[in-house]
N, C-alpha and C positions, 0 to 999 in steps of 0.2 A: 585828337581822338584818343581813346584810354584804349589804354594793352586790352582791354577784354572787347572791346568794341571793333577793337584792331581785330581781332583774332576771330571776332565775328565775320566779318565780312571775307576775311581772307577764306578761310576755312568753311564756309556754308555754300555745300555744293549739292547738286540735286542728291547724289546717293550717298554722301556718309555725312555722318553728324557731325557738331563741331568740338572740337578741341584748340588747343594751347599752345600748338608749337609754330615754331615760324618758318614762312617759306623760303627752299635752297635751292631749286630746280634754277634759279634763274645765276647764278653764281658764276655763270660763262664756265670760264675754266681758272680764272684766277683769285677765287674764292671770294669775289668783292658781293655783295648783298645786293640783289636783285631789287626792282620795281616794288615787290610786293611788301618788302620790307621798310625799304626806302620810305618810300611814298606815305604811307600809313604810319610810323612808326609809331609814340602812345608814351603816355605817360603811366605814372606805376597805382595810381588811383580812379576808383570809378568817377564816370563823370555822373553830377546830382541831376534826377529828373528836373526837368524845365519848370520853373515857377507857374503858378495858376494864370492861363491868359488873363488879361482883360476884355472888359466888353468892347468889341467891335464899334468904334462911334459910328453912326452914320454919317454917309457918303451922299453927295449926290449919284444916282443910279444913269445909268446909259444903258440905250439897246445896243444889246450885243452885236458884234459887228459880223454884216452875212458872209464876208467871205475869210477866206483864207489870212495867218497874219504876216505882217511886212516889219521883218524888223527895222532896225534903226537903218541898217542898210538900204529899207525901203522904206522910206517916211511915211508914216498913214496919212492918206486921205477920206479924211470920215465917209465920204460916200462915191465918189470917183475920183478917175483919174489915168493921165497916160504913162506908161512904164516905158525908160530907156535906159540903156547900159550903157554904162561910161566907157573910156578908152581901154580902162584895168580889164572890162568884163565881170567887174559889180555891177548890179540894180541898182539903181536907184527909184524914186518914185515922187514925184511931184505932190505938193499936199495943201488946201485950203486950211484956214483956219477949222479947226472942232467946235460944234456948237453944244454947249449943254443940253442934256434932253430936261426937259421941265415936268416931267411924268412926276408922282408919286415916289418918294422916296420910301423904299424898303430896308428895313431895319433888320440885317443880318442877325440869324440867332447866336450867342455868344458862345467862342469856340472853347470845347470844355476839355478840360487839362489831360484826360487819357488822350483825347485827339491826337496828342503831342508823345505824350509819355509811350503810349503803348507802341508808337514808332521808332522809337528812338533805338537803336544798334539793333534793327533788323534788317538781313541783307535781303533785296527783292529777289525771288525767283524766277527761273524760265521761264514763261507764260507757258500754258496749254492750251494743247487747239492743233487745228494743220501742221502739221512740219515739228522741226525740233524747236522753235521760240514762237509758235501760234499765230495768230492772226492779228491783223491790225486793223480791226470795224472801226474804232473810232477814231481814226488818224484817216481821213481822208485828204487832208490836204499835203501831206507828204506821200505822192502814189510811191510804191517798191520801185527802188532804183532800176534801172534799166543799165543794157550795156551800152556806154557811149561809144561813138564813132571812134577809133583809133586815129591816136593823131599820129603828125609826122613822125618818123624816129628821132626821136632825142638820147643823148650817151643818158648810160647806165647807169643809177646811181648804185655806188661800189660796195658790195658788197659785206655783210659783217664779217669780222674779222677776230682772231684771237691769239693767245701764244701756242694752244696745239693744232693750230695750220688743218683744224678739219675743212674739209672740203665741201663744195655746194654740188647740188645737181642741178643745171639749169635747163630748163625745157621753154623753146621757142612755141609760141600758140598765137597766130595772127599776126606775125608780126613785135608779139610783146615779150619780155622774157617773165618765165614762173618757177620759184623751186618748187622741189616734193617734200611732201610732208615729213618722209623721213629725212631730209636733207633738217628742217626744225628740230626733230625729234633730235638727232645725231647734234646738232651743234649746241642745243639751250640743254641738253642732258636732261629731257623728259626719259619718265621710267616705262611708260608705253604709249603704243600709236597705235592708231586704229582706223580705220575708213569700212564700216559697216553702211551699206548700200550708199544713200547719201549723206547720211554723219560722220564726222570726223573728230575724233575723238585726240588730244593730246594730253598723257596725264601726270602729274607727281603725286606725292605725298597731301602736300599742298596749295596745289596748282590744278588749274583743268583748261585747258581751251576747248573752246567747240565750236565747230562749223558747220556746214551744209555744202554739199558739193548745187551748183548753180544759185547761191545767195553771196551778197554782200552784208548780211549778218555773222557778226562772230562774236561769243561770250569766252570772257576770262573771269572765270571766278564769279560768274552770272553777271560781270559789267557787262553790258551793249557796247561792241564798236560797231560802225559802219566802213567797210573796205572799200576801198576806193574801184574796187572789181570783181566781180563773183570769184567763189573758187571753184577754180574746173576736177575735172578727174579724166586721166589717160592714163589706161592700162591697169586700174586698179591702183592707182596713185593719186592721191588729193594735191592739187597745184594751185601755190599760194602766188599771185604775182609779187615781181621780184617791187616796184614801186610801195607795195603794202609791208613785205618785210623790213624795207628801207626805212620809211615814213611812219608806221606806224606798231606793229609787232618789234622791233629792235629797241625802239625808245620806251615802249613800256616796260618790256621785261629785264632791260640795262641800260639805266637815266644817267649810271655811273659816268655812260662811253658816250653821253651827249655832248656836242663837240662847239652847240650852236646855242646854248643857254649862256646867260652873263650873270656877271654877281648883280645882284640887287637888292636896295634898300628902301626902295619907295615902290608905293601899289600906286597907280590913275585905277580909278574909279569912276568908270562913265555909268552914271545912270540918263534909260536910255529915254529919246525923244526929250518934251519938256516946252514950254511958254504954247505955241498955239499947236504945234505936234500933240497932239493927247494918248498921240499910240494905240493901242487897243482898247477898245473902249467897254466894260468888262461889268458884270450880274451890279458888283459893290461901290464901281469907281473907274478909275482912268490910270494905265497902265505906267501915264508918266509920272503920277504921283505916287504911288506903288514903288516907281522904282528910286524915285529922289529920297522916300522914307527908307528903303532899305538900305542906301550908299552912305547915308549919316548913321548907319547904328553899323552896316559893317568897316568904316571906316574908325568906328572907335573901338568894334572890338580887335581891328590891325594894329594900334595904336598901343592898343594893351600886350601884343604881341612884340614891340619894339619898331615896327613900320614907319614910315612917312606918310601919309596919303594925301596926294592931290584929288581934289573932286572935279570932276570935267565940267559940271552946273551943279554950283550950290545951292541954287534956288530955284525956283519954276522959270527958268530961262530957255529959250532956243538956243542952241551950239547946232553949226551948222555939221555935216557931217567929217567934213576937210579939217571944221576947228577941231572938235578930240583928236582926230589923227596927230595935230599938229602939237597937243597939248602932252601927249604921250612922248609923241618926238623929241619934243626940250625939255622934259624930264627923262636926267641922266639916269642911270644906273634905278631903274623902275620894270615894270609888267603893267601890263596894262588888261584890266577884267572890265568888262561892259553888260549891265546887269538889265535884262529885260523879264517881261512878262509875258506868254501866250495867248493865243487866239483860236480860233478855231469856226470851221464853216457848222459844225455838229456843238449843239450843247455839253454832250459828253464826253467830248476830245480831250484827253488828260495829260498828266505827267511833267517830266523834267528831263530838258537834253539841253545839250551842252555842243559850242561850234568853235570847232580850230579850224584853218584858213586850206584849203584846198591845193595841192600839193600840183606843183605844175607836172604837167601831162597824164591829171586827170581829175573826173568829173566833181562836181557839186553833191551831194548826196540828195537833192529833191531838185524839183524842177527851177523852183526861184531861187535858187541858189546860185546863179553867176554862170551856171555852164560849165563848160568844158575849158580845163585853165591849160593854155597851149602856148603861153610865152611866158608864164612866172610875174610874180609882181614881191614889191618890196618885202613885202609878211614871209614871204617863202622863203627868206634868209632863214627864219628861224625852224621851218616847220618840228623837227623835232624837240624844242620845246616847246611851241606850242600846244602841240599833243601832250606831251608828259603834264603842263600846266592843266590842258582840259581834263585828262583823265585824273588829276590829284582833286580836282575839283566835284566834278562830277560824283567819283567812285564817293568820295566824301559824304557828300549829301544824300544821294543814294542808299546808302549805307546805315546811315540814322532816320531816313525818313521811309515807310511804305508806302511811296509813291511809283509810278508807270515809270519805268524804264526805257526814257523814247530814244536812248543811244547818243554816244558819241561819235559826232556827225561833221561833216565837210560843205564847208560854204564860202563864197568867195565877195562875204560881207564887207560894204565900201571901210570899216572901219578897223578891218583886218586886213584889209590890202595893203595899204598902205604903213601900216604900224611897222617902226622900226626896232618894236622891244617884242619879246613874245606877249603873244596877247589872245584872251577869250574871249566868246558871247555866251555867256548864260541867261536860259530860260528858266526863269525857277516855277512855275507853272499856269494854267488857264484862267486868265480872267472870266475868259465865257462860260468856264465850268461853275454852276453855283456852290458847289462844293469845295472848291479848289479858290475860288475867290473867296469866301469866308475866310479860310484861314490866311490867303494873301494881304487881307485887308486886317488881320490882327499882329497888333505888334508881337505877340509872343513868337508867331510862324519868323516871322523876318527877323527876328533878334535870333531865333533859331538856326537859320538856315546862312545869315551873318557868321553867326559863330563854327559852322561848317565851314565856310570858304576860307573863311581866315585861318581855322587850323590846318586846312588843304595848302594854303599857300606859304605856311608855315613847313609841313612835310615836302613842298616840290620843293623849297629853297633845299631843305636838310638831303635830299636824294639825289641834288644836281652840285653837290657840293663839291665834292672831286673837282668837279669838271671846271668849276666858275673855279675853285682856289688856280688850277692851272692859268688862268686866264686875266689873274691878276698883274 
């Protein structure tokens, strides 16, 4: 990503314009370069608008699929089927062969070069609407998280930490422990804190968190996370639980002090579903060849990067869900990305989210998501790089692209449970959207949004560097 694209995205907050300078709020206290820095860092030249697509070949066309979609974690089946959880507490989902539909093929209109261009290093905004990040009409098939049942007590995980020994306020709420917001404020050295009725306001120079007292939504710098708990408010104090500052605010805003990233030289690239799996079945085509096309153009632009890449299915093959697991597994010193496409029960269901693996003792961020994860499974070794991977990722493509901001989300996907490297699922958007499929179905979108991840995973290596040279 280029230093002005960097600075885009960092600095484009809803109330001041953007500028050039780079974020320090996040510095802890031993002056080392925060998340914001890290993660994004830029080269010293603009990047060149994106070449003129090409025309869209036709595709065999499918009806869109009527319900909700099932990722790789849940194998589609084109028209029924019964859904059981494994022992991890992933879905999985049982799947017939996909039959081509024999309808009339429709000849996508060819996607025209501003499509591309006039997105490229714009950061997305808040949405407007209800509340502080608006409504969600056309995502029906992720309803708003709910509070899950509290599980057993499980110990704590420990606290952040630093060399001037500031201290936490911890506040018990059911059972669970939560710091105050000024306890954030006071430790990440934000220059104000606020909690006006139900907004929560966190701010630097350039930095912003923002919350909502009773949501599991929170924007950094207009990124989407999804918290693994609402945040509450007693006494006129915003209460972050302490498993979200652990899991997920500490690893973004200091990747420096991540403790559970490894060095790594090789990317797995699972592109997802594949042979009789068809996956979502989508306006243009079929989500598993969508995704085998974009694992061979991002695998060469890693390569250009200095990468290794294993591809989990080179060619329209079945891999069952166990084999990627196991393909990631004995690939040494690797990350593992799993590239999918969406679905959707609404034609107009949009956007791009991104899934790091569900943080034991607590929930999935939608309902097919695995549940409530209450004994941990192998993926949780990593969770804080996982996160820091999803977020380098996401914020990334995000960032060049004006598309829907559906959040970075928690799921207890069979093919992140078991992963012994950090590892992601990205969605890079709806096949059933006719809009969103056009440009999915052009090579220029996926050489695009290719060259996104791979400079993503080029910045998490450079952010988590510290941490993996100790570990040598």
């Amino acid at each position: 990503m280029t230093s002005r694209a960097a600075c885009r995205f960092l600095l484009a907050l809803t109330v001041v314009s953007l500028s050039t300078a780079q974020a320090d709020v996040t510095a802890a206290d031993d002056g080392k370069p925060g998340f914001l820095k890290r993660m994004f860092g830029g080269g010293s030249k603009d990047t060149p608008p994106p070449p003129a697509p090409e025309e869209v070949k036709e595709a065999p066309k499918a009806k869109p699929a009527p319900s909700s979609s099932q990722r790789e974690k849940i194998t589609i089946k084109p028209k029924s089927g019964s859904v059981t959880k494994s022992s991890s507490g992933s879905t999985t989902k049982k799947s017939t062969p996909a039959k081509t539909a024999s309808a009339p093929v429709k000849k996508p209109e060819p996607v025209k070069p501003s499509e591309i261009e006039k997105e490229t290093a714009v950061m997305p905004k808040a949405k407007s609407g209800d509340g502080e990040f608006g409504t969600d009409d056309d995502d029906k098939q992720t309803a708003e998280a709910k509070t899950p049942t509290p599980a057993p007590v499980t110990p704590s995980e420990p606290l952040p930490t630093n060399t001037k020994n500031i201290g936490w306020q911890v506040v018990k709420v059911g059972g669970r422990d939560y710091v105050t917001g000024e306890s954030i404020h006071n430790f990440y050295r934000f220059s104000s804190y606020k909690v006006d009725g139900k907004h929560v306001w966190l701010r630097s120079n350039n930095l912003i968190l923002k919350a909502s007292i009773g949501s599991q939504e929170m924007l950094i710098n207009n990124i989407k996370f999804i918290l693994s708990f609402p945040v509450l408010e007693s006494g006129g104090r915003a209460l972050f639980s302490r498993l979200d500052l652990c899991k997920l605010i500490d690893p973004v805003l200091r990747p420096t002090y991540i403790t559970d990233g490894e060095p790594f030289d090789t990317v797995v690239v699972d592109a997802g579903h594949g042979g009789h799996d068809a996956g979502a079945r989508g306006v243009y085509g079929y989500e598993k060849d969508f995704a085998l096309k974009m694992s061979y153009v991002l695998k060469d632009a890693l390569q250009k990067k200095g990468f290794k890449v294993i591809l989990s299915r080179p060619n329209d093959t079945f891999v069952s869900l166990g084999g990627r697991v196991a393909i990631a597994n004995a690939t040494p010193r690797s990350i593992f990305v799993s590239l999918h496409f969406n679905s959707g029960g609404s034609s107009v269901a949009s956007g791009i989210e991104t899934f790091a693996l569900t943080p034991q003792g607590s929930s999935a961020s939608l309902e097919r998501g695995g549940g409530f994860n209450y004994n941990g499974t192998t993926g949780n070794s990593h969770d804080s790089a996982n996160i820091a991977l999803a977020t380098a990722v996401h914020a990334m493509v995000i960032s060049r692209f004006k598309f829907v901001d559906r959040g970075i989300k928690r799921a207890q996907w069979s093919v992140l449970t078991g992963c012994k490297r950090p590892g992601i699922l990205f969605e890079g958007g709806f096949v059933t959207n006719g809009n969103e499929c056009r440009l999915i179905a052009s090579d220029t979108y996926r050489s695009s949004v290719a060259s996104a991840i791979a400079d993503a995973v080029v910045n998490y290596r450079t952010a988590l560097r510290g941490s993996m040279t100790n570990q040598r």
